[in-house]
Backbone as CSV, one residue per row, in Angstrom:
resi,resn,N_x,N_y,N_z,CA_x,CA_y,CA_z,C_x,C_y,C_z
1,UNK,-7.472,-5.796,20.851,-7.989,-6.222,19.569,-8.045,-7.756,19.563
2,UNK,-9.168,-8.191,19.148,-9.284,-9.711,18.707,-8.291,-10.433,17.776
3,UNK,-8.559,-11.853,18.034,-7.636,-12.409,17.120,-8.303,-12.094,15.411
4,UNK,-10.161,-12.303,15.339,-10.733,-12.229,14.912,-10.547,-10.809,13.721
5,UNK,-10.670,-10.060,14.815,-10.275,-8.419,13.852,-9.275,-8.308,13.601
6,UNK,-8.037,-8.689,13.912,-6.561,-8.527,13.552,-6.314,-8.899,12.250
7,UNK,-7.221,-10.623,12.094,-7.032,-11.192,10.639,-8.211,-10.277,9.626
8,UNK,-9.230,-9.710,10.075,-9.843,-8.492,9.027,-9.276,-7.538,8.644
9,UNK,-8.403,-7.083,9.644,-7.670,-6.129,9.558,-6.466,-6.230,8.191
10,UNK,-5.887,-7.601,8.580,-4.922,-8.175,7.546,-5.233,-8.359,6.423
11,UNK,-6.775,-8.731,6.109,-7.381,-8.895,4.959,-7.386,-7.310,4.053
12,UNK,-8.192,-6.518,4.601,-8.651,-5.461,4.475,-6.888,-4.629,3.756
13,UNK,-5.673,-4.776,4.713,-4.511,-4.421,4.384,-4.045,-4.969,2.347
14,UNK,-4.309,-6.291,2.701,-3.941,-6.910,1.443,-5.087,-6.748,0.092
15,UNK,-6.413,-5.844,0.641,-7.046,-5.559,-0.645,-6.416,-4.619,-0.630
16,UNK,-6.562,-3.550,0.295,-6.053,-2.303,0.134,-4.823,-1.953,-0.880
17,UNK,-3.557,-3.038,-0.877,-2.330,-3.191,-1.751,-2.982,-3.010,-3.040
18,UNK,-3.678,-4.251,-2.963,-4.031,-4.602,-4.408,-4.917,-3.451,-5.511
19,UNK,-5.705,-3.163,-4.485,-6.926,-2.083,-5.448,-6.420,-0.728,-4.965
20,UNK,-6.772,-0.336,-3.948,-6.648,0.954,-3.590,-5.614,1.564,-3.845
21,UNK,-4.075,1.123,-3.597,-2.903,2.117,-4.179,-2.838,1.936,-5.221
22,UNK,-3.154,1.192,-5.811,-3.348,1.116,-7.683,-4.218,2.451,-8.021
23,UNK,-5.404,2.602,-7.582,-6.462,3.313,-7.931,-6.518,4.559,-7.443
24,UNK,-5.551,4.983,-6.657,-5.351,6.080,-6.080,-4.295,7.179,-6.687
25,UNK,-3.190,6.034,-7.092,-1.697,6.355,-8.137,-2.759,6.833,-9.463
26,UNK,-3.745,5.869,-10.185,-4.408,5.964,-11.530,-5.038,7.523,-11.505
27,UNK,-5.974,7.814,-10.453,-6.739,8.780,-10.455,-6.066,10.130,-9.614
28,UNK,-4.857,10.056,-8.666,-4.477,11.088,-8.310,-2.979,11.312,-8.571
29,UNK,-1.999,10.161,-9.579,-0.495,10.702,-9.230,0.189,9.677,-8.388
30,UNK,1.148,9.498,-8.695,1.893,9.062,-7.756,3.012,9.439,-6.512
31,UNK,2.157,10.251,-5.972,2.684,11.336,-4.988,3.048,10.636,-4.176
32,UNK,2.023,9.666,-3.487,2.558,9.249,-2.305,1.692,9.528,-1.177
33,UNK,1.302,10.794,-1.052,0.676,11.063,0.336,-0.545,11.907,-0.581
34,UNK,-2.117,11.269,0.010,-3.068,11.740,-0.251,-3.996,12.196,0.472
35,UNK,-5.194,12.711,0.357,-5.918,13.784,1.291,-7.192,12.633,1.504
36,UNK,-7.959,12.983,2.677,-8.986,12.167,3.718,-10.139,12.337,2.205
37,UNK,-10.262,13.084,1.545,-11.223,13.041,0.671,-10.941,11.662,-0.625
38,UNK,-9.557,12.479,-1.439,-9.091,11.562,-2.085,-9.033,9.894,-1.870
39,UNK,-8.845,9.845,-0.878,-8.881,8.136,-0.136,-9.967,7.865,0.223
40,UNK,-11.267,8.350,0.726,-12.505,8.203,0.261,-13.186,7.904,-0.544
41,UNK,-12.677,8.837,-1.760,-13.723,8.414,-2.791,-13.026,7.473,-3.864
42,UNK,-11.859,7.457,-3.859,-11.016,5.600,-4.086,-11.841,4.850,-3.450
43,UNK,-11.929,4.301,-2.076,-12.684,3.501,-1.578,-13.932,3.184,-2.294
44,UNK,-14.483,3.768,-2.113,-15.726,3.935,-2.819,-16.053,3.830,-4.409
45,UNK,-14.822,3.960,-5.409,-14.281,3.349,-6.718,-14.303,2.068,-6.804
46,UNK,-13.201,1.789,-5.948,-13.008,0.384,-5.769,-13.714,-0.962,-4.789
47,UNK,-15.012,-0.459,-4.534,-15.848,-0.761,-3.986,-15.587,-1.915,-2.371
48,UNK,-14.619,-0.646,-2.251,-13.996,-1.638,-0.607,-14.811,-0.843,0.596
49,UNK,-14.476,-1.609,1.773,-15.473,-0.710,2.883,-14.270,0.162,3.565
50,UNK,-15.758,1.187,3.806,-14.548,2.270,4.581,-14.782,1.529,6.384
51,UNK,-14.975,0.509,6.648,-14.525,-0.176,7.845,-13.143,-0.094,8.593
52,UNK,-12.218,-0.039,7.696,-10.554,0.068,8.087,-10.218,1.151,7.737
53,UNK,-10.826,1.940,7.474,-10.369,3.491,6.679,-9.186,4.051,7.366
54,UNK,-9.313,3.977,8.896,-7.778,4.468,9.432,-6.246,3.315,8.933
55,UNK,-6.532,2.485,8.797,-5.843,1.990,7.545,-4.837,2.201,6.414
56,UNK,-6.247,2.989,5.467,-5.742,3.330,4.504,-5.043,4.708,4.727
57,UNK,-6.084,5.757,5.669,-5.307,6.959,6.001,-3.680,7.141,6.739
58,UNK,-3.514,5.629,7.238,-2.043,5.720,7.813,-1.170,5.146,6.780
59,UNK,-1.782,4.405,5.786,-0.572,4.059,4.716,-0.843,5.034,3.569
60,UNK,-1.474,5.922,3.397,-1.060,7.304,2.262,-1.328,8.189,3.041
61,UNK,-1.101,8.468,4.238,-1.135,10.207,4.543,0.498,10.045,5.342
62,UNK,0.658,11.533,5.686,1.762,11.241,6.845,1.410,11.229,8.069
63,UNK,2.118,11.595,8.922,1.692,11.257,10.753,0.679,12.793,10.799
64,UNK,1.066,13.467,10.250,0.547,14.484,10.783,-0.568,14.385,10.264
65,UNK,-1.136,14.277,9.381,-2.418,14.208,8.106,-3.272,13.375,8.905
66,UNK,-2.506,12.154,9.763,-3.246,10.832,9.975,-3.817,11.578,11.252
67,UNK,-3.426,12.332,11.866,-4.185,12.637,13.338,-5.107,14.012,12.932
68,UNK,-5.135,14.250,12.111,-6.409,15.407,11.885,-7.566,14.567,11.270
69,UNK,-7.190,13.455,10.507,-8.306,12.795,9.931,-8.593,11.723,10.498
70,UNK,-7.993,11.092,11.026,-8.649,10.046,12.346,-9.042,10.282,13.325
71,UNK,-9.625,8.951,13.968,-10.145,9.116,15.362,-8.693,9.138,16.084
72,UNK,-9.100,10.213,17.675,-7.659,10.035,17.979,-7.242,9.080,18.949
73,UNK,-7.974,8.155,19.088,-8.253,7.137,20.094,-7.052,5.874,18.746
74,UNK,-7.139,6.406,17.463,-6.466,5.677,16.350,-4.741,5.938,16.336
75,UNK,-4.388,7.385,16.775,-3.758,8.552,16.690,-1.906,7.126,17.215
76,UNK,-2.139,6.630,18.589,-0.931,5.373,18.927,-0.437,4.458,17.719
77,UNK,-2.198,3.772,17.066,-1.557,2.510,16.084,-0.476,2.887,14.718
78,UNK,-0.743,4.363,14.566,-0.110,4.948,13.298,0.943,3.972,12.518
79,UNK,1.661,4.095,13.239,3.266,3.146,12.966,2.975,1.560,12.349
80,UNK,1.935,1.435,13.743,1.685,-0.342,13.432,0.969,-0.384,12.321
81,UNK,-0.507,0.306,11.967,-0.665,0.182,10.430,-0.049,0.351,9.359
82,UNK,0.548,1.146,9.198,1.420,1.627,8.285,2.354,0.037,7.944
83,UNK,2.844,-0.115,8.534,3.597,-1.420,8.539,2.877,-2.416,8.195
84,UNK,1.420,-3.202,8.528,0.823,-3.800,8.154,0.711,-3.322,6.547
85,UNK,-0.014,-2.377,6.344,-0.235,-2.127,4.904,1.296,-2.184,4.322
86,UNK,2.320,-1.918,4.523,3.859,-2.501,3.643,4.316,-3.405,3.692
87,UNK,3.967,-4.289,4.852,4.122,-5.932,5.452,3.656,-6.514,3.769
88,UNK,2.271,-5.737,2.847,1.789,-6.825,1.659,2.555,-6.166,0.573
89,UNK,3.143,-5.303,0.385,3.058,-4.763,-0.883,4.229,-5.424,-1.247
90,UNK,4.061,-5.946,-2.644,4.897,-6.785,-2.843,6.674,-6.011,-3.683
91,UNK,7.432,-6.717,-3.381,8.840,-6.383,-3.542,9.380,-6.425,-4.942
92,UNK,9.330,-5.559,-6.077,9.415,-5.545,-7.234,10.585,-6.545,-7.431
93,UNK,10.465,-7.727,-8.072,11.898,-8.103,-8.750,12.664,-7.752,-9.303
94,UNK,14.039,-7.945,-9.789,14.911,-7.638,-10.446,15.962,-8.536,-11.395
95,UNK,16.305,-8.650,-12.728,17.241,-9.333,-12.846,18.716,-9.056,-12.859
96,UNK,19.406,-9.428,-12.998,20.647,-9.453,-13.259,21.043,-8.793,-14.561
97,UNK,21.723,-7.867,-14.362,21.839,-7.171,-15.692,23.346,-7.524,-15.730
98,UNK,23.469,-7.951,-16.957,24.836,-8.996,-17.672,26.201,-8.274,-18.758
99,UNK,26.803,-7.994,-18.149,28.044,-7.279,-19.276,27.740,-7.717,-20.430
100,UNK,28.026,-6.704,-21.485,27.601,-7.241,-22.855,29.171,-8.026,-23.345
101,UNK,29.907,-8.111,-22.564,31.039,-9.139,-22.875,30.898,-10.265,-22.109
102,UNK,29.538,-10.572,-21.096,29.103,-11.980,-20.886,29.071,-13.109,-22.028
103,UNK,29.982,-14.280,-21.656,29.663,-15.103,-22.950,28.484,-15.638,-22.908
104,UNK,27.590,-15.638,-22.361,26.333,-16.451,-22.259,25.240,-15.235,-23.417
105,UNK,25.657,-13.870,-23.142,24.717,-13.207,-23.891,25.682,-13.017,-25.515
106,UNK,26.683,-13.157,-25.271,27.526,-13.556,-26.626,26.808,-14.663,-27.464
107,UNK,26.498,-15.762,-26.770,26.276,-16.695,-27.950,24.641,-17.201,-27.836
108,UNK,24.017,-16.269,-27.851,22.715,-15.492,-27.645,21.954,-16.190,-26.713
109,UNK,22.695,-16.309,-25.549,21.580,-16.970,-24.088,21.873,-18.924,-24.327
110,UNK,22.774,-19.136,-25.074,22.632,-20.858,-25.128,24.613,-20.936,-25.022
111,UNK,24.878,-22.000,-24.639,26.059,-22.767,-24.403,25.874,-24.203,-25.046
């Protein structure tokens, strides 16, 4: 693979975060693992190309799903996409949740 396609590839990963598992959760659930159709016609919602489609099929299907619906010449990278597409998704924050006998939330967030 090119240096060239690697960074399309990366691109393609980081729309994919953004639109496609959004739009896939909206219109099918948040299951997790979806079917070669379902991830199709997302694509095609969200008006991305099905260029990287093995892609998207390795970050919502499982291993097994991914080799009936890919090429199997695709069937090795499984792992490595998958990882690319979780390499973007971003890491929900969290705060600090504070004893309600914290004095700071005692004297309503000011000192």
């Amino acid at each position: 693979m090119t240096l060239i396609e690697k960074f399309r590839l990366t691109l393609a990963a980081r729309r994919f975060v953004r639109r496609l598992g959004p739009q896939l959760r909206h219109d099918y659930g948040g299951g997790g693992d979806y079917t070669a159709g379902q991830i199709r016609t997302a694509l095609r919602k969200c008006g991305l190309s099905a260029r990287y489609i093995k892609l998207a099929y390795a970050a919502f299907m499982t291993e097994e799903a991914f080799h009936t619906a890919a090429d199997e010449s695709d069937w090795p990278a499984y792992a490595a996409l998958r990882a690319l597409y979780f390499e973007w998704v971003p890491v929900r924050s969290f705060t600090e949740v504070k004893a309600p006998d914290d004095p700071y939330i005692k004297w309503g967030g000011r000192f």
